[in-house]
The first five atom37 places (N, CA, C, CB, O) and aatype in JSON, in Angstrom:
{
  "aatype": [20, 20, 20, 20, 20, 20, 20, 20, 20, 20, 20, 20, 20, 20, 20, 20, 20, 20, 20, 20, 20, 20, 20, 20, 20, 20, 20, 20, 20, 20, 20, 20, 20, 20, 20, 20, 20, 20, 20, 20, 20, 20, 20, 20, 20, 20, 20, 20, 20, 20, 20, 20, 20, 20, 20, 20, 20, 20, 20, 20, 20, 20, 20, 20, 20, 20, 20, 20, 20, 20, 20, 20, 20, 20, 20, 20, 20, 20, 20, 20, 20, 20, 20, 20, 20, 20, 20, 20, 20, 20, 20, 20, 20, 20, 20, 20, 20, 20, 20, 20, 20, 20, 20, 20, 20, 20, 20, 20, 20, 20, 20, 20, 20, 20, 20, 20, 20, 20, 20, 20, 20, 20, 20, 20, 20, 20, 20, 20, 20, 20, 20, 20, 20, 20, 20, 20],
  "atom_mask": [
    [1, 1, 1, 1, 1],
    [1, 1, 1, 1, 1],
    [1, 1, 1, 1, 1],
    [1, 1, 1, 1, 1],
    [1, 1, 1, 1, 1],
    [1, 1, 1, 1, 1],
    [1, 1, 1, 1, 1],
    [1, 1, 1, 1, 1],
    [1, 1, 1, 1, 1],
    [1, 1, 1, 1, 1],
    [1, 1, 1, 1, 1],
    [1, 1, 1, 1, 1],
    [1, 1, 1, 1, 1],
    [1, 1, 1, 1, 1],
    [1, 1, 1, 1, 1],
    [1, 1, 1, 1, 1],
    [1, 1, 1, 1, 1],
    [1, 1, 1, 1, 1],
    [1, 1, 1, 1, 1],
    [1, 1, 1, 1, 1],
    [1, 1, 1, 1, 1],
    [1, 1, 1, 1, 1],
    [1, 1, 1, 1, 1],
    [1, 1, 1, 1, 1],
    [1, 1, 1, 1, 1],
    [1, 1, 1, 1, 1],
    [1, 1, 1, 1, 1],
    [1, 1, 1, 1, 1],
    [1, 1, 1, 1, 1],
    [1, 1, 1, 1, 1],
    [1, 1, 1, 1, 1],
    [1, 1, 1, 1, 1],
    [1, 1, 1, 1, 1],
    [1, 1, 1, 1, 1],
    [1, 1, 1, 1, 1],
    [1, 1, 1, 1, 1],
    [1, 1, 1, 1, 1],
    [1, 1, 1, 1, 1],
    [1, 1, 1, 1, 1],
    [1, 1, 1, 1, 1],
    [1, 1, 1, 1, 1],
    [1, 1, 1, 1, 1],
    [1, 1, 1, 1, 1],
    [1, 1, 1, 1, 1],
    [1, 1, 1, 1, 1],
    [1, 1, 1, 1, 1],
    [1, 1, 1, 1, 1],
    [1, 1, 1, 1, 1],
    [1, 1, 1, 1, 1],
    [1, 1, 1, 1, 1],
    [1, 1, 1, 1, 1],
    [1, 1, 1, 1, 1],
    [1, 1, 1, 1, 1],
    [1, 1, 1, 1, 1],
    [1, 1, 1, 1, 1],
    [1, 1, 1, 1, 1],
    [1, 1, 1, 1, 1],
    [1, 1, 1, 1, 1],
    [1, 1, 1, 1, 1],
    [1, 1, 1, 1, 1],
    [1, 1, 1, 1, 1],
    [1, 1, 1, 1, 1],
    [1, 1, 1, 1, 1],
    [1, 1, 1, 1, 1],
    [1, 1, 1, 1, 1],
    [1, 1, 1, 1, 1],
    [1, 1, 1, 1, 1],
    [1, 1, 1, 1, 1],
    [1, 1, 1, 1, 1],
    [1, 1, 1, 1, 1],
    [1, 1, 1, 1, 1],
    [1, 1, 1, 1, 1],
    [1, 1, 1, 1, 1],
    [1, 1, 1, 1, 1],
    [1, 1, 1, 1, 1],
    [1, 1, 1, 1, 1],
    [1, 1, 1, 1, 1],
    [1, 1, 1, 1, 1],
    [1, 1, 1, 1, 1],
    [1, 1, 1, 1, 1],
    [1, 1, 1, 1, 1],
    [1, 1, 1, 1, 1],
    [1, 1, 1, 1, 1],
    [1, 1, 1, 1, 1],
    [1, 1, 1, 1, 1],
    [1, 1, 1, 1, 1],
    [1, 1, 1, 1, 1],
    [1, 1, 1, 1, 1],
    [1, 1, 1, 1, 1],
    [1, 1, 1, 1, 1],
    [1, 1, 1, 1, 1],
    [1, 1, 1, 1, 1],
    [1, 1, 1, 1, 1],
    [1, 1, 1, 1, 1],
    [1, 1, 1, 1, 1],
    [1, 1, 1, 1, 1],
    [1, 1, 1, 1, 1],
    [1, 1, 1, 1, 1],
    [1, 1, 1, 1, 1],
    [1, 1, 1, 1, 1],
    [1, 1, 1, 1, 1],
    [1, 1, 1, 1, 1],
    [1, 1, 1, 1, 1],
    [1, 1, 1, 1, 1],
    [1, 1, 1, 1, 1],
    [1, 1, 1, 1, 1],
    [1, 1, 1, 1, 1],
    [1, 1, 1, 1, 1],
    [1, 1, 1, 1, 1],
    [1, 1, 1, 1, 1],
    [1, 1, 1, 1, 1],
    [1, 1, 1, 1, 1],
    [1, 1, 1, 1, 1],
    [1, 1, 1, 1, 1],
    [1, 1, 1, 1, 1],
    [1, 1, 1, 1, 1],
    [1, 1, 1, 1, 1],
    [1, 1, 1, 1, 1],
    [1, 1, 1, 1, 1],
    [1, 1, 1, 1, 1],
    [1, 1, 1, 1, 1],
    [1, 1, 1, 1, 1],
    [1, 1, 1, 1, 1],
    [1, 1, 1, 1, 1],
    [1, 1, 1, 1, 1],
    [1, 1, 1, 1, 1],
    [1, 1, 1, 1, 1],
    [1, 1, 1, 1, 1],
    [1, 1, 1, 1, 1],
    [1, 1, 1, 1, 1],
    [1, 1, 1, 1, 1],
    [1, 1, 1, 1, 1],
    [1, 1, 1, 1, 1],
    [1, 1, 1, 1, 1],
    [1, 1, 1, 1, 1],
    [1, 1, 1, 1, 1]
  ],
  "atom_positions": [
    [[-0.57, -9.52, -5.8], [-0.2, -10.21, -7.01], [-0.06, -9.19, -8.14], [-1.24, -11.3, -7.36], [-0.97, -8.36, -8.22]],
    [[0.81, -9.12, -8.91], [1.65, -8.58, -9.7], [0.68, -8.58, -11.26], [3.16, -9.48, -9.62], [0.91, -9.62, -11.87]],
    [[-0.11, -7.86, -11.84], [-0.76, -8.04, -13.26], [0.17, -7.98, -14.28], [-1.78, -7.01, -13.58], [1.23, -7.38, -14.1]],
    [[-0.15, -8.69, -15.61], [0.2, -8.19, -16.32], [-0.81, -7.33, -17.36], [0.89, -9.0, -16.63], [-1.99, -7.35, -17.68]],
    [[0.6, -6.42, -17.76], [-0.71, -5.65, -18.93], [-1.23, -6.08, -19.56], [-0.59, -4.85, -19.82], [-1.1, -7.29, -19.74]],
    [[-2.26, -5.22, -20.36], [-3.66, -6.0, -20.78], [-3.41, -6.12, -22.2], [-5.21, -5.15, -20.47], [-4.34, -6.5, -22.92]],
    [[-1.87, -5.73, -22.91], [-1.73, -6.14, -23.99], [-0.68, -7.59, -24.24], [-1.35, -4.96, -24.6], [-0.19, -8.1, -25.24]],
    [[-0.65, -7.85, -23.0], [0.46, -9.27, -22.7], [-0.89, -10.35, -23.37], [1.07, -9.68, -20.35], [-2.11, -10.27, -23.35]],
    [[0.02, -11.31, -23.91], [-0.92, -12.69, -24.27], [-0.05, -13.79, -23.8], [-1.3, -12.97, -26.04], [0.9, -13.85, -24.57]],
    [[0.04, -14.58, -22.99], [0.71, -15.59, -22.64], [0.72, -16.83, -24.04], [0.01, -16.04, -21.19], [-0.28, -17.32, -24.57]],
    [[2.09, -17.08, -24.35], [2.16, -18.57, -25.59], [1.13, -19.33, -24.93], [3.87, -19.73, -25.72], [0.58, -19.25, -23.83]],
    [[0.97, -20.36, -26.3], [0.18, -21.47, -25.93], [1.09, -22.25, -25.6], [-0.72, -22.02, -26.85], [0.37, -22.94, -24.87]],
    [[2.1, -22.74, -25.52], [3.49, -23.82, -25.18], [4.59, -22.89, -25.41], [3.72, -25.33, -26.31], [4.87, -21.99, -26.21]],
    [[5.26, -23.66, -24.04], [7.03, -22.78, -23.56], [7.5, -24.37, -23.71], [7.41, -21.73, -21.32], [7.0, -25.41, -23.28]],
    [[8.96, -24.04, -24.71], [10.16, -25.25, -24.9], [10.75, -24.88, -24.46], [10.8, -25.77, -25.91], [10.47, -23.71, -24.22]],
    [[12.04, -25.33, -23.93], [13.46, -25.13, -23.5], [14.07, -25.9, -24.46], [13.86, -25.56, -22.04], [13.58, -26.96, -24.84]],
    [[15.6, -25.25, -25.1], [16.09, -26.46, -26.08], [17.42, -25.55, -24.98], [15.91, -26.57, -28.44], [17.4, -24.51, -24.32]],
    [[18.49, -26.67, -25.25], [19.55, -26.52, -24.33], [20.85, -26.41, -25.61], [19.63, -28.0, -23.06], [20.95, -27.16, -26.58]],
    [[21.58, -25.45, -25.33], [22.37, -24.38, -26.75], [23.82, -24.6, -26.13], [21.82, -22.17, -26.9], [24.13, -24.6, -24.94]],
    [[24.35, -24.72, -26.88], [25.9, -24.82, -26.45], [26.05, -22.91, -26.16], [27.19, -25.69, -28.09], [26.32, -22.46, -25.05]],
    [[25.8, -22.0, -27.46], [25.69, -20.88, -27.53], [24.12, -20.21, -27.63], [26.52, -20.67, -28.49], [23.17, -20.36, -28.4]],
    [[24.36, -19.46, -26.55], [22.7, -18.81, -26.68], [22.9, -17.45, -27.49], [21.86, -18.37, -24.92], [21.86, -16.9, -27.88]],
    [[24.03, -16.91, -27.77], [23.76, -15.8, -28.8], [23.4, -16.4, -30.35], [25.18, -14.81, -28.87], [22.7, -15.95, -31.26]],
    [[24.27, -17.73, -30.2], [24.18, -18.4, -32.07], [23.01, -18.57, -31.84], [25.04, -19.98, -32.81], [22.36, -17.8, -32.55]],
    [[22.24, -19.32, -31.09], [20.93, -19.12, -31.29], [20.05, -18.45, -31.48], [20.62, -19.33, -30.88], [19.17, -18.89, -32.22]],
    [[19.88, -16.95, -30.83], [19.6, -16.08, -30.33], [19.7, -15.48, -32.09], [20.44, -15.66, -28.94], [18.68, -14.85, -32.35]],
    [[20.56, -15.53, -33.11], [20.71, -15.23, -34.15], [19.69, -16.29, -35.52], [22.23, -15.24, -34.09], [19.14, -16.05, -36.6]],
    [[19.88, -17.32, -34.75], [19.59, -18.5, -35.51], [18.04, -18.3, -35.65], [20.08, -19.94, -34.76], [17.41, -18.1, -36.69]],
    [[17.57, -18.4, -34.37], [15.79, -18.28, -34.27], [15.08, -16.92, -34.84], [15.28, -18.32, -32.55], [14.0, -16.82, -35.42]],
    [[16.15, -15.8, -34.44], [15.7, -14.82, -34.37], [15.74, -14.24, -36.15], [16.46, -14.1, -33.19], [14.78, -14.01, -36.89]],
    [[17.0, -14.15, -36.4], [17.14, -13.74, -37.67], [17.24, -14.54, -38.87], [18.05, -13.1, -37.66], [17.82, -14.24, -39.91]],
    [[16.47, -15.81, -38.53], [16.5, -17.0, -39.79], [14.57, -17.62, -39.73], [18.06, -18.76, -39.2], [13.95, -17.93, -40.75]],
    [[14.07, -17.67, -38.55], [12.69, -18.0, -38.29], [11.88, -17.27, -37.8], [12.55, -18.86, -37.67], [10.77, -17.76, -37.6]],
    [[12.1, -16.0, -37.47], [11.18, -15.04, -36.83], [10.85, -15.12, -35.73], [10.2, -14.93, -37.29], [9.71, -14.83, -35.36]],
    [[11.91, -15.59, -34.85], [11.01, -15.48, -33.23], [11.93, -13.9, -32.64], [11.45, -17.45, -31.74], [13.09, -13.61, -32.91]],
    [[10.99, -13.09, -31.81], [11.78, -12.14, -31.3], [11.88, -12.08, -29.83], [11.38, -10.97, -31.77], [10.89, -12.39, -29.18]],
    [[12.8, -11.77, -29.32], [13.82, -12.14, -28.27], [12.76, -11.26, -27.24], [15.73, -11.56, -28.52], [12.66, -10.04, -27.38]],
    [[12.03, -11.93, -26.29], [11.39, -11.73, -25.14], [12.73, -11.3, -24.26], [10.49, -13.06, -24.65], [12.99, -10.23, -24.8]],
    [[13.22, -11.39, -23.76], [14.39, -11.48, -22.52], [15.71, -11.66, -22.58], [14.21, -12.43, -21.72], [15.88, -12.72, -21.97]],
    [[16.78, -11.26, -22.95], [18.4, -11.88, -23.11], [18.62, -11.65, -21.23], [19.85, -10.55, -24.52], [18.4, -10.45, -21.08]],
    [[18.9, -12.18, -20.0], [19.02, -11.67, -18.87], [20.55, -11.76, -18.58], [18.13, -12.33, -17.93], [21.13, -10.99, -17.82]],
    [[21.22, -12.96, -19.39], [22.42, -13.42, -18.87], [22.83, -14.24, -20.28], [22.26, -14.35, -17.34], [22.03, -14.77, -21.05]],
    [[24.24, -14.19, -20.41], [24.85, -14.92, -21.33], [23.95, -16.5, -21.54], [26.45, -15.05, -20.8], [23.46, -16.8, -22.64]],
    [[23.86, -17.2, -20.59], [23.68, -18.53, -20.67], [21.73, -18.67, -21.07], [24.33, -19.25, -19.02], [21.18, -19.71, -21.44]],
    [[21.08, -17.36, -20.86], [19.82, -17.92, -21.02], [18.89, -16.75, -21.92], [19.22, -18.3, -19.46], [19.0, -15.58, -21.55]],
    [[18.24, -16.96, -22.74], [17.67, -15.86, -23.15], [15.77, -16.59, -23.65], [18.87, -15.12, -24.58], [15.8, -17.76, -24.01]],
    [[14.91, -16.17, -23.64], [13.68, -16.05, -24.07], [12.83, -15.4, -24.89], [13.34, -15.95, -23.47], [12.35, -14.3, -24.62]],
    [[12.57, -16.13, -26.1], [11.61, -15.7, -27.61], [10.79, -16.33, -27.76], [12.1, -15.76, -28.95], [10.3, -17.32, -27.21]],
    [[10.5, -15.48, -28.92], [8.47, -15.98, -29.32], [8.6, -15.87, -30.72], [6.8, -14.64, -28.7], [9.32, -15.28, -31.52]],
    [[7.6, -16.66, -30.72], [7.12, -16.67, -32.57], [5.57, -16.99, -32.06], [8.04, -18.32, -33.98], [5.03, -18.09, -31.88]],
    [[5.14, -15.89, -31.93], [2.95, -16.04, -32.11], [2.92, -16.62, -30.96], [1.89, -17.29, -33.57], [3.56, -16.09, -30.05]],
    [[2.29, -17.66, -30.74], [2.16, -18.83, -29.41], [2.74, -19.76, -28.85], [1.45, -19.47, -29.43], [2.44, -20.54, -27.95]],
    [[3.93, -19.53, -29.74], [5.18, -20.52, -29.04], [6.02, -19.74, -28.53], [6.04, -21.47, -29.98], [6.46, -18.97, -29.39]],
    [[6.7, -19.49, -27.01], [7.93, -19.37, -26.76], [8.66, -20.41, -26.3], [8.05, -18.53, -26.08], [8.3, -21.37, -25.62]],
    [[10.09, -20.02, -26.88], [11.64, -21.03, -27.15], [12.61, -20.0, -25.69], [12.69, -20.69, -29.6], [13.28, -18.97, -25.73]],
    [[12.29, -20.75, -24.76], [13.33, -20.87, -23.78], [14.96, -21.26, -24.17], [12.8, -21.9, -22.9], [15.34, -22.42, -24.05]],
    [[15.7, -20.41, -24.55], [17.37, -20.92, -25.08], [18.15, -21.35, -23.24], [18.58, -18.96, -26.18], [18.12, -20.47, -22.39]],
    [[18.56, -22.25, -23.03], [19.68, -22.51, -21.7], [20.95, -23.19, -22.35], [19.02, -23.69, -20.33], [20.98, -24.12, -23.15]],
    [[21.83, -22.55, -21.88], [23.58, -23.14, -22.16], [23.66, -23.54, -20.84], [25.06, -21.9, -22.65], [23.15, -23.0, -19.87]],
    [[24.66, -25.0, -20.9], [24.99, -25.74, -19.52], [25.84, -24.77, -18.59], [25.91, -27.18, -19.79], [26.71, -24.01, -19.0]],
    [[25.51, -24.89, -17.5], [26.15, -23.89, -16.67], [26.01, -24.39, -15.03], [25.39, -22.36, -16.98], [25.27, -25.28, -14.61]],
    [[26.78, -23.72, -14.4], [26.32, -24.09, -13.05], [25.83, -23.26, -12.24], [27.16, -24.59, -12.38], [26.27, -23.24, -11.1]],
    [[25.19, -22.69, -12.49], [24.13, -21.44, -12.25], [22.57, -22.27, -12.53], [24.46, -19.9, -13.61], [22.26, -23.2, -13.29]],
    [[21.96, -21.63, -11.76], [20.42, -22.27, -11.66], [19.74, -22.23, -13.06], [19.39, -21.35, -10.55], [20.35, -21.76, -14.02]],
    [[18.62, -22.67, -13.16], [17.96, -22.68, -14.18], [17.93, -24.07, -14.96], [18.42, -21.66, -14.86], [18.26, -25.14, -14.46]],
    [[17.51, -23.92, -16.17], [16.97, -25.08, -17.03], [19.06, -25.81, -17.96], [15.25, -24.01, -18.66], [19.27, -26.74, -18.74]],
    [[19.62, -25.24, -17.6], [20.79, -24.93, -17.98], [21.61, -25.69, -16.81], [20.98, -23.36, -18.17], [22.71, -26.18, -17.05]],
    [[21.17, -25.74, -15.85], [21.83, -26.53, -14.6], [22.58, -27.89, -14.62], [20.79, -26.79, -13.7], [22.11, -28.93, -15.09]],
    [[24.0, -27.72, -13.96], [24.46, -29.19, -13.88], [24.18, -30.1, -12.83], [25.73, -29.23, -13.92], [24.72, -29.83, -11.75]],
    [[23.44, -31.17, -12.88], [22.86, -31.9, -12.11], [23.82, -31.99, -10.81], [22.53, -33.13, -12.81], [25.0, -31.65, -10.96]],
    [[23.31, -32.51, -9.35], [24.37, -33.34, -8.4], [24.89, -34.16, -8.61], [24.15, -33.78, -7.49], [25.81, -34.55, -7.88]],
    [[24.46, -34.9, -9.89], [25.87, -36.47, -9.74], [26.53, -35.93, -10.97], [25.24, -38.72, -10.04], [27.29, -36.8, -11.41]],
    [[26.54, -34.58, -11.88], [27.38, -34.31, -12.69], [27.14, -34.24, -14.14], [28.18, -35.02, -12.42], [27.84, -33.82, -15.07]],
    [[25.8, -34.83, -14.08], [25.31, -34.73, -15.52], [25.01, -33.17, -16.22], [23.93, -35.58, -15.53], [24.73, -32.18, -15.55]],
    [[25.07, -33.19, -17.1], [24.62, -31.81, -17.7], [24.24, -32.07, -18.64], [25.42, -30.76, -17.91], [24.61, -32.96, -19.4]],
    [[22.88, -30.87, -18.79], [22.06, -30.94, -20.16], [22.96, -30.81, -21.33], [20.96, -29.79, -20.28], [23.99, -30.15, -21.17]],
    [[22.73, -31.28, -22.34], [22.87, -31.28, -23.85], [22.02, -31.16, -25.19], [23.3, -32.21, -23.99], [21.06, -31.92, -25.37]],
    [[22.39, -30.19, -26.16], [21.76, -30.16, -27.23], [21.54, -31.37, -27.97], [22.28, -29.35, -27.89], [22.23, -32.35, -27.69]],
    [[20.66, -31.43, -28.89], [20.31, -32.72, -29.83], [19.37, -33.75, -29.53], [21.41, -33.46, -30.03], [18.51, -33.85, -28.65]],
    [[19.72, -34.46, -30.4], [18.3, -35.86, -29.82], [17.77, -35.56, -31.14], [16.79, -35.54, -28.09], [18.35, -35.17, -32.15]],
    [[16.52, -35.84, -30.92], [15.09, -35.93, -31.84], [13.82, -35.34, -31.7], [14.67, -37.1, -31.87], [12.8, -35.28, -32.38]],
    [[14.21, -34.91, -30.58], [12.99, -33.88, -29.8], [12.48, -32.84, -31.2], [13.88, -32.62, -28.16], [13.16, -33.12, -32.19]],
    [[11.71, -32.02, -31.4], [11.79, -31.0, -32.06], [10.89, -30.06, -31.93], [11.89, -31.26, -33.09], [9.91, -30.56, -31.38]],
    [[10.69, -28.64, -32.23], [9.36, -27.9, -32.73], [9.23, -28.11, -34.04], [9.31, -26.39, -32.52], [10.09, -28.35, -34.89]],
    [[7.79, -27.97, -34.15], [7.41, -28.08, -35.79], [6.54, -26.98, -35.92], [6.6, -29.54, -36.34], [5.47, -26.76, -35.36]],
    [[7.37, -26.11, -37.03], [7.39, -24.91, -37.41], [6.12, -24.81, -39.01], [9.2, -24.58, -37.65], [6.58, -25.48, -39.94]],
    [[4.97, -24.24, -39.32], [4.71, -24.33, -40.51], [4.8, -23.56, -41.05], [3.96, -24.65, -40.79], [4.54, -22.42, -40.67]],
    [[5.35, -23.96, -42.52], [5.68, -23.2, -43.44], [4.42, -22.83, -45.1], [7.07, -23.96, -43.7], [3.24, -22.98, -44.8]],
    [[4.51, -22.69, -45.62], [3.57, -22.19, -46.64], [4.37, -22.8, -47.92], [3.34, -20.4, -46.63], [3.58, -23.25, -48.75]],
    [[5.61, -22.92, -48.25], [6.31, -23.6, -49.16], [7.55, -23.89, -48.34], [6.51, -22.83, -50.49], [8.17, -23.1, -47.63]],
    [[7.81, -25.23, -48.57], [8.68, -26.03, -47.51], [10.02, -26.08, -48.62], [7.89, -27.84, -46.91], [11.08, -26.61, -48.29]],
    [[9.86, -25.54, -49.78], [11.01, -25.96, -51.07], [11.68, -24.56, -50.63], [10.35, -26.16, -53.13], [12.78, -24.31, -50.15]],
    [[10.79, -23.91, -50.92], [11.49, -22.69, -50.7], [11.91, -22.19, -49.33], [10.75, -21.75, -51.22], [12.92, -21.51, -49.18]],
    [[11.32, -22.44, -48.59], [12.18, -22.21, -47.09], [13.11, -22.75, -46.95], [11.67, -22.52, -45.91], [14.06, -22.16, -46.45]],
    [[13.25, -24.37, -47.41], [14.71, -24.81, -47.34], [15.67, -24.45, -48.06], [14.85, -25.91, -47.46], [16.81, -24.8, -47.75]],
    [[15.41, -23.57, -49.33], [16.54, -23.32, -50.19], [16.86, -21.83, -49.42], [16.16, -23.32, -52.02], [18.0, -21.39, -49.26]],
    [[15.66, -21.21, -49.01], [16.59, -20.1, -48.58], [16.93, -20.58, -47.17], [15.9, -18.54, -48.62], [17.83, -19.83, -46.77]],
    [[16.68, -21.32, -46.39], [17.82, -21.88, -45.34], [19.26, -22.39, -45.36], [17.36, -22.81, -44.86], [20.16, -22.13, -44.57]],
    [[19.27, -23.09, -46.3], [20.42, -23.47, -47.03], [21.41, -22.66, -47.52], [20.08, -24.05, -47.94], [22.59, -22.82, -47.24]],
    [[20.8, -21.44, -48.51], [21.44, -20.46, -48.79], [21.9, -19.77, -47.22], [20.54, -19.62, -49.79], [22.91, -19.06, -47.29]],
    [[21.54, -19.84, -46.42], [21.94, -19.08, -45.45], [23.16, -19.5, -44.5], [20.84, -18.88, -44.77], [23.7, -18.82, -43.63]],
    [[23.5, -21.02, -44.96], [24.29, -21.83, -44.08], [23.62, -23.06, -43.3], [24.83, -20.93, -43.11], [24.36, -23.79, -42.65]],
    [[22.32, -23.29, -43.35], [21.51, -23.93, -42.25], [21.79, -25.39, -42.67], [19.81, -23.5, -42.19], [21.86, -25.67, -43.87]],
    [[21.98, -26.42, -41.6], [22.27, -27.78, -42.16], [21.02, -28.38, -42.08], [23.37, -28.62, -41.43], [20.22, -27.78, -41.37]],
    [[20.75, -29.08, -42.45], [19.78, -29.8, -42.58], [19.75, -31.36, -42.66], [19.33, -29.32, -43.49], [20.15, -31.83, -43.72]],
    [[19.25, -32.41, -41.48], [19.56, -33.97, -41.34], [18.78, -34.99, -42.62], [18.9, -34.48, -39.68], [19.06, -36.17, -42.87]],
    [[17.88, -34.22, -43.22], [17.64, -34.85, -44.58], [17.12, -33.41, -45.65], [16.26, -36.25, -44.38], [17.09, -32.18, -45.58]],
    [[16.71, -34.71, -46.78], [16.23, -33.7, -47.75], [14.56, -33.46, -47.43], [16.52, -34.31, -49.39], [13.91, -34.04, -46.56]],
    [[14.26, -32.85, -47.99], [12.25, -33.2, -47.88], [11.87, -34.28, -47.67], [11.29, -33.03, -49.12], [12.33, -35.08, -48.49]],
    [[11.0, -34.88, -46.66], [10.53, -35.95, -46.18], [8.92, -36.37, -46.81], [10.63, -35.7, -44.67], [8.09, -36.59, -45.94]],
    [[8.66, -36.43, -47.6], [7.45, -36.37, -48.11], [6.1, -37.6, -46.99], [7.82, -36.87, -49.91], [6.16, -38.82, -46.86]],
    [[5.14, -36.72, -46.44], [4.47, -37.61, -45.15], [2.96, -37.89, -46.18], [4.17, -36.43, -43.18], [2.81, -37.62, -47.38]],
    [[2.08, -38.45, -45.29], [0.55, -38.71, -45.24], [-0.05, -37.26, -45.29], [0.04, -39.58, -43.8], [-0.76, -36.93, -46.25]],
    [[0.29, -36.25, -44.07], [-0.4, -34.88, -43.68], [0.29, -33.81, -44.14], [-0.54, -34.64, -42.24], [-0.12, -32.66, -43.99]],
    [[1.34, -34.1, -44.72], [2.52, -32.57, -45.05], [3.94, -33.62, -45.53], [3.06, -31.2, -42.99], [4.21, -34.81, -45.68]],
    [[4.53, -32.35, -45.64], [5.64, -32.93, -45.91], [6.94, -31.71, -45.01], [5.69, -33.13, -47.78], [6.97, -30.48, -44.9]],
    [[7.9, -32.87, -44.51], [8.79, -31.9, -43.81], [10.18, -32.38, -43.9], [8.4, -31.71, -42.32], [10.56, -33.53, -44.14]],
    [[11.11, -30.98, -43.61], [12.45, -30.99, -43.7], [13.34, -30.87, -42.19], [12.73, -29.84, -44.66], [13.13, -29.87, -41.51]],
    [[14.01, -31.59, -41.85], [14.28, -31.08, -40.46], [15.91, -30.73, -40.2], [13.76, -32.25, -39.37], [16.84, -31.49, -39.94]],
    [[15.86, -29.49, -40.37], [17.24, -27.99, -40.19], [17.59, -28.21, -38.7], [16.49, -25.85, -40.41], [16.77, -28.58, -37.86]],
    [[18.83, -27.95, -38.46], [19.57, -28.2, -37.61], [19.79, -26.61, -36.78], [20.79, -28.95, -38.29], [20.18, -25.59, -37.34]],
    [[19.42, -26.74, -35.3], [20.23, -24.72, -35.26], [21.83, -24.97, -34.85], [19.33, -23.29, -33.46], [22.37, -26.07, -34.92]],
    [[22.59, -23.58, -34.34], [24.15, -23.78, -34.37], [24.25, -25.34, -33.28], [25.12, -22.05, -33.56], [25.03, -26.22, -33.67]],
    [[23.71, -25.5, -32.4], [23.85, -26.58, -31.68], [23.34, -27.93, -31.94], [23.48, -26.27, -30.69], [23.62, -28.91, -31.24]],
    [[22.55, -27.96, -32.99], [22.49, -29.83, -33.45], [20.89, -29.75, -32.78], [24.02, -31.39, -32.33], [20.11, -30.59, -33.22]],
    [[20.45, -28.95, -31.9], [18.7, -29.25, -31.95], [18.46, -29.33, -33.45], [17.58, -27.85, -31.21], [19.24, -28.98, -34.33]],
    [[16.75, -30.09, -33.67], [16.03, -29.87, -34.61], [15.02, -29.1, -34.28], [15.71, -30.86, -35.13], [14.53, -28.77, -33.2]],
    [[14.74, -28.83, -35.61], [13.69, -27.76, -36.16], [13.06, -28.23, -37.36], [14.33, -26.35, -36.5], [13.65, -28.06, -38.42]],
    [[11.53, -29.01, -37.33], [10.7, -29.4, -37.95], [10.58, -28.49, -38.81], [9.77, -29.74, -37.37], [10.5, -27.43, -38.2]],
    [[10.49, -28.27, -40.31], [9.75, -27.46, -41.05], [8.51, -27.91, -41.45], [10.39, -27.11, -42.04], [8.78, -28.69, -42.37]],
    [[7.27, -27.89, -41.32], [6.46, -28.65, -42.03], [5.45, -27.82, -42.59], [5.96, -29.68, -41.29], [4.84, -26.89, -42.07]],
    [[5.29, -28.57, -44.34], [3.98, -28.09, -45.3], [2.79, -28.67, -45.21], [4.17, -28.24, -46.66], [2.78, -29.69, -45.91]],
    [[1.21, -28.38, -44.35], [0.72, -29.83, -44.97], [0.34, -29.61, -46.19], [-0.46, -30.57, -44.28], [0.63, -28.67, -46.93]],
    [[-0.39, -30.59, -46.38], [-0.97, -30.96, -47.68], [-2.12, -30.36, -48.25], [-1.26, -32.16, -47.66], [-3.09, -30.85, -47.68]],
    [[-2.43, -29.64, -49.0], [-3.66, -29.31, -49.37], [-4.57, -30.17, -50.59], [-3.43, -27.99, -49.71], [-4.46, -30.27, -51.81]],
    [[-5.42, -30.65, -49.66], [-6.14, -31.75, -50.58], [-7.56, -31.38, -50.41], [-5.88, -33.39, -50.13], [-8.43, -32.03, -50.99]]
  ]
}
């Protein structure tokens, strides 16, 4: 059995979000939220981290993996409602400089009970929770 080194830390949770483009992403996560690119192996799939989360990227393909087109023809797709929830330290200001950057966003600030959050769109229509909580 194969070790890893003793400076490896395994995430606490691995997502897969499914990308029309895994480089826009690959730009999106990387150079807009801080995750850095564990693995690019192949156009269609690449693997990053931010601390204890790694973000599995798959584009539909017919090549194996999380990216795979089913036997009766279905294929994965970006979007839904699914999301990670990302925390932020000021949620005003992350969204304005998201915004400034091009980032869409499906509402304005959501003001909650525990925080308050904004939820940014990447190039493919996944979400991306921003959330502040509350300090009370």
């Amino acid at each position: 059995m194969r070790q890893r080194p003793t400076e490896y830390a395994a995430p606490v949770a691995n997502v897969r979000y499914i990308v029309t483009d895994v480089d826009d992403a690959i730009a999106f996560y990387g150079g807009l939220l801080g995750f850095e690119v564990e693995m690019h192996p192949a156009p269609t799939f690449a693997m990053l981290r931010r601390d204890d989360l790694r973000l599995m990227l798959s584009a539909p393909s017919g090549r194996g993996g999380g990216g795979q087109i089913l036997a009766d023809g279905s294929s994965p797709e970006p979007g839904g409602w699914n999301r990670i929830s990302l925390p932020v330290g000021d949620l005003k200001a992350e969204v304005e400089r998201l915004r400034a950057a091009g980032v869409s966003f499906r509402s304005e600030i959501i003001e909650g009970v525990g925080g308050d959050q904004a939820l940014a769109e990447d190039p493919s229509g996944n979400l991306v929770e921003l959330f502040e909580f509350h300090q009370r």
